[in-house]
C-alpha distance (Angstrom), angle and dihedral (degrees) to the residues before:
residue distance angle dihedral
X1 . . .
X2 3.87 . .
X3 3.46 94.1 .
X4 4.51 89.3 49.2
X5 3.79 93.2 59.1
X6 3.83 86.9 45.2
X7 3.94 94.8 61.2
X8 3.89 89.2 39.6
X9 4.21 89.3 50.7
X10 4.14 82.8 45.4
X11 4.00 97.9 49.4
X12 4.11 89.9 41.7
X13 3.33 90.8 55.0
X14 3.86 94.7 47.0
X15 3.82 93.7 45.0
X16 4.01 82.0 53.0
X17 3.59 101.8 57.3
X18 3.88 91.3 41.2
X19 3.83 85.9 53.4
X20 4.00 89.7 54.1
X21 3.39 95.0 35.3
X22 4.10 85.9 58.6
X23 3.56 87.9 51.3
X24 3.96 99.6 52.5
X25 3.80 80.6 53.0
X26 3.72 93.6 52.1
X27 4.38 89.7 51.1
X28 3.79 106.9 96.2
X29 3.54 136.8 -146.3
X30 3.78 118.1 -95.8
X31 3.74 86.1 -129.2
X32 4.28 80.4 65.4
X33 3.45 96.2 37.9
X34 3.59 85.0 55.6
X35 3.69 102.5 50.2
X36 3.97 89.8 36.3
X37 3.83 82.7 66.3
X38 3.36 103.0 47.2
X39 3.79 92.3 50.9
X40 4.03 88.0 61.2
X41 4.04 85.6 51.2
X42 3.53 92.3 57.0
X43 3.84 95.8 49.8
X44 3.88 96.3 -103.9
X45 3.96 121.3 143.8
X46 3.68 114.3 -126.1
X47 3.92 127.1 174.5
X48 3.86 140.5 157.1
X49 3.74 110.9 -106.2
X50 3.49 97.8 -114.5
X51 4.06 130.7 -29.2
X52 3.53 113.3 -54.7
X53 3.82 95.2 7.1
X54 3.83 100.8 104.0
X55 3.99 88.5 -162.8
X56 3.86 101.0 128.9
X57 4.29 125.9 -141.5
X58 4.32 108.9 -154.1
X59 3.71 107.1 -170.4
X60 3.98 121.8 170.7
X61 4.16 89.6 173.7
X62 3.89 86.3 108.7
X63 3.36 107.5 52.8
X64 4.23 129.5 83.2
X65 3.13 101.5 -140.0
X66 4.15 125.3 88.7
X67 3.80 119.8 -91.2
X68 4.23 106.2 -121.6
X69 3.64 136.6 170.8
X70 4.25 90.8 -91.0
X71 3.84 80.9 57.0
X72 4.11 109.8 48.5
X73 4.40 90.9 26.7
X74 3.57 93.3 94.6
X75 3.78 100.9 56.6
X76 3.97 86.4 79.3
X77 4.21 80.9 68.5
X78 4.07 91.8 58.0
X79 3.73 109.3 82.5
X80 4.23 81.7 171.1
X81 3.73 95.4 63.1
X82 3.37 122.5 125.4
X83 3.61 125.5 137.3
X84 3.95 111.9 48.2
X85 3.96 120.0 -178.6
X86 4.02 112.6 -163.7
X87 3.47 95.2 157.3
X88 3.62 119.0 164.8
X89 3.74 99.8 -9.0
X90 3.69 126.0 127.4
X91 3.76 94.3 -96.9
X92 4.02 110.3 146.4
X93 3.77 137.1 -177.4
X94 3.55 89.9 -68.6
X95 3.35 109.0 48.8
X96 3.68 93.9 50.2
X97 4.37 81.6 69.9
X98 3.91 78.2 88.6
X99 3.75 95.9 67.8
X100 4.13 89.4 44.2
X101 4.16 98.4 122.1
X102 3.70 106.3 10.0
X103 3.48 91.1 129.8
X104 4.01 93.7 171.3
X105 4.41 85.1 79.4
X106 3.10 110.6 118.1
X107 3.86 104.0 153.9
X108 4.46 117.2 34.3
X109 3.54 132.2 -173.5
X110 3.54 120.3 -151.1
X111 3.95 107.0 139.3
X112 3.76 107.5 134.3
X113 3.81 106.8 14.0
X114 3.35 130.5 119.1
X115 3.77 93.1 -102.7
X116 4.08 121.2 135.4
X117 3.50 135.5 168.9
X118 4.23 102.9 -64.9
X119 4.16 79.8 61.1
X120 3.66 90.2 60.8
X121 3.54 102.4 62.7
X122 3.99 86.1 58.8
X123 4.67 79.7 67.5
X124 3.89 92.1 60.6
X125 3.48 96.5 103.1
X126 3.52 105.6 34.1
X127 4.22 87.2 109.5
X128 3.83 93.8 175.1
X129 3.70 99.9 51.1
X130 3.97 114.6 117.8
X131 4.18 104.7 161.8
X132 3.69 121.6 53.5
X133 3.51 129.6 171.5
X134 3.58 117.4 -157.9
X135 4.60 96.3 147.6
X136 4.64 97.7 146.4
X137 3.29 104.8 15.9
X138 3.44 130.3 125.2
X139 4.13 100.0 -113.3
X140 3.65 129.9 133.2
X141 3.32 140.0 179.6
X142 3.54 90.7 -72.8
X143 3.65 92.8 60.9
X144 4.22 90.5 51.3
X145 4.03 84.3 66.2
X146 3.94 89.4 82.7
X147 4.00 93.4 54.4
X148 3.40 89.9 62.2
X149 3.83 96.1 95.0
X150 4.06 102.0 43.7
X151 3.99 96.2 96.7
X152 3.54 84.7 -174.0
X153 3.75 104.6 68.5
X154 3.83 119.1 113.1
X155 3.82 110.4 167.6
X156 3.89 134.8 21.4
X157 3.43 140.0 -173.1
X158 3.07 132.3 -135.7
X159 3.70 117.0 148.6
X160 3.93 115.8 147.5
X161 4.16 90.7 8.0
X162 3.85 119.6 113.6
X163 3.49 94.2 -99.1
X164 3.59 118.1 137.7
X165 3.81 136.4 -168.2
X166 3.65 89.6 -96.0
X167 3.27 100.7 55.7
X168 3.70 94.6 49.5
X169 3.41 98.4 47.5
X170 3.96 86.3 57.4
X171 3.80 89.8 54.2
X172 3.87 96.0 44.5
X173 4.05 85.4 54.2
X174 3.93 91.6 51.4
X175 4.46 84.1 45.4
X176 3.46 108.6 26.4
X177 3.91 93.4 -179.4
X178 3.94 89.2 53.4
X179 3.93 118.3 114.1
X180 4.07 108.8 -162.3
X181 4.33 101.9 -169.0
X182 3.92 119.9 -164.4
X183 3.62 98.5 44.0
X184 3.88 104.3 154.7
X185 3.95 111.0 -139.5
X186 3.29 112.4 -127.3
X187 4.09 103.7 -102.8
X188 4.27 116.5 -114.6
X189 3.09 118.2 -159.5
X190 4.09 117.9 -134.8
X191 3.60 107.6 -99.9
X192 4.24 106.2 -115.0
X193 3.36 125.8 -103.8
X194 3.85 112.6 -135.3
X195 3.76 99.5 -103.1
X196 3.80 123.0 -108.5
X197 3.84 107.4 -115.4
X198 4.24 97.2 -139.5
X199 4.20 108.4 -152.0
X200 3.35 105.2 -99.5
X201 3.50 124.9 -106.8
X202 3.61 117.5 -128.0
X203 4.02 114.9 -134.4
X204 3.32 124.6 -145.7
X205 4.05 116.6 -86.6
X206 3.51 115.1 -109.1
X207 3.18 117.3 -132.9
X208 3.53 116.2 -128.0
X209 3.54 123.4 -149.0
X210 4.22 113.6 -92.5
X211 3.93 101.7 -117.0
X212 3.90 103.9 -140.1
X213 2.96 122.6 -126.2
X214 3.26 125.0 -139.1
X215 3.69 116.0 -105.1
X216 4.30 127.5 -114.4
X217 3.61 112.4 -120.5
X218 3.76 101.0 -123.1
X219 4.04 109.5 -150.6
X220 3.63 108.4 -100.7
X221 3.87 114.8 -129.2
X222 3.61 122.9 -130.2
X223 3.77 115.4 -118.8
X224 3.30 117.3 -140.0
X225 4.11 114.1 -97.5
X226 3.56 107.2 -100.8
X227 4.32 94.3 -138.9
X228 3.75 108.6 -123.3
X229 3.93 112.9 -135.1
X230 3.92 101.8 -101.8
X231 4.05 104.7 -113.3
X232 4.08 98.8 -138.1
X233 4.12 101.3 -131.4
X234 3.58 108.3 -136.8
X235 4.05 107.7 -95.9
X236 3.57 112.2 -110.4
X237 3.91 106.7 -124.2
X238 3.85 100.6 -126.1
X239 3.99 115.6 -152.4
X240 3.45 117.0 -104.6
X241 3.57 123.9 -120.4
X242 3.38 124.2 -121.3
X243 4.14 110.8 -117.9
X244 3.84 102.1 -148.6
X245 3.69 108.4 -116.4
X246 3.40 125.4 -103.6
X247 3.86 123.9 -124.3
X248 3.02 112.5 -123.3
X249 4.26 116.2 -142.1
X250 3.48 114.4 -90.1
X251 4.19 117.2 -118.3
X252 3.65 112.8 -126.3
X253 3.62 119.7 -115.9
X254 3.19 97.0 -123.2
X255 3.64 94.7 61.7
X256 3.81 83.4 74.0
């Protein structure tokens, strides 16, 4: 019985210290404190992973206002960070110097940002990261070159980047265990069949309207003149002239 309440005494006391050792581990660094606070100031989202796991998640995805230097500085101070979400902000080549050596990343953010293949080099030594998201950006194959030394990495996007098969299938040789999602295919087109010619059917003629033409006068010939019966006109009854009379020569007398 003695010897019972011993081992219980021994395994209370154990669990204790584990318990306060946990929470020394859990006590930050004024230096964090510091930068945790001005991350809040700036309108950035940061939270533990879960309770009791004093892993931290920064994302500045929800907030309006542009992503600057003031704003991503202070991740440098958080040796807990690692999930970081800057999806479509207006981070660029150079801002992403910021992220340059936070090995503690594990899971990054980058769909939609104005991020191309100069901002990759700045990921080269992030040795821990396994997640990136790189879906509308303007990488290439060019920019996959810098992944080549994070062992870690297990999937990549890059849907709607310049990435092409090629490329990939360089970067899967270098990490065999990586899976890279959203690569587009390049598109064949169906080789053509020689075309069928079909008889042809034959459509009705139009008729097209008959153009007159215009018409020859032909010389008209003269019938002969049918001769009228002459109507006599009644004569006009002229008055006669008088003749003056002629005198006759008188018989002498004596003739008597």
């Amino acid at each position: 019985m003695l010897h019972r309440f011993i081992v219980t005494l021994s395994l209370f006391a154990f669990a204790t210290a584990s318990v306060q050792a946990q929470e020394k581990s859990k006590e930050r660094s004024p230096e964090e404190k510091a930068a945790i606070a001005k991350i809040k100031e700036s309108g950035g989202h940061i939270l533990e992973l879960a309770q009791g796991d004093p892993r931290l998640e920064v994302a500045y995805h929800l907030q309006s206002d542009p992503v600057d230097d003031a704003r991503l500085s202070p991740l440098k101070q958080l040796p807990t960070l690692v999930h970081l979400n800057l999806r479509g902000t207006n981070v660029d080549d150079k801002l992403l110097t910021h992220l340059a050596g936070i090995k503690s990343l594990v899971r990054l953010h980058l769909e939609k940002t104005k991020v191309t293949d100069a901002g990759l080099m700045q990921l080269k030594g992030l040795e821990n990261l396994a997640y990136l998201n790189l879906y509308g950006t303007e990488v290439s194959d060019a920019g996959l070159e810098h992944l080549k030394p994070l062992k870690n990495l297990k999937r990549l996007y890059v849907w709607q980047t310049k990435v092409t098969p090629e490329g990939a299938n360089k970067l899967k040789a270098a990490l065999p265990e990586l899976e890279i999602i959203g690569l587009e295919e390049p598109k064949t087109q169906p080789a053509e069949e020689p075309k069928k010619e079909e008889p042809k059917k034959e459509e009705p003629k139009k008729e097209e309207p008959k153009k007159e033409e215009p018409k020859k006068e032909e010389p008209k010939k003269e019938e002969p003149k049918k001769e009228e019966p002459k109507k006599e006109e009644p004569k006009k009854e002229e008055p006669k002239k008088e003749e003056p009379k002629k005198e006759e020569p008188k018989k002498d007398a004596a003739a008597k």
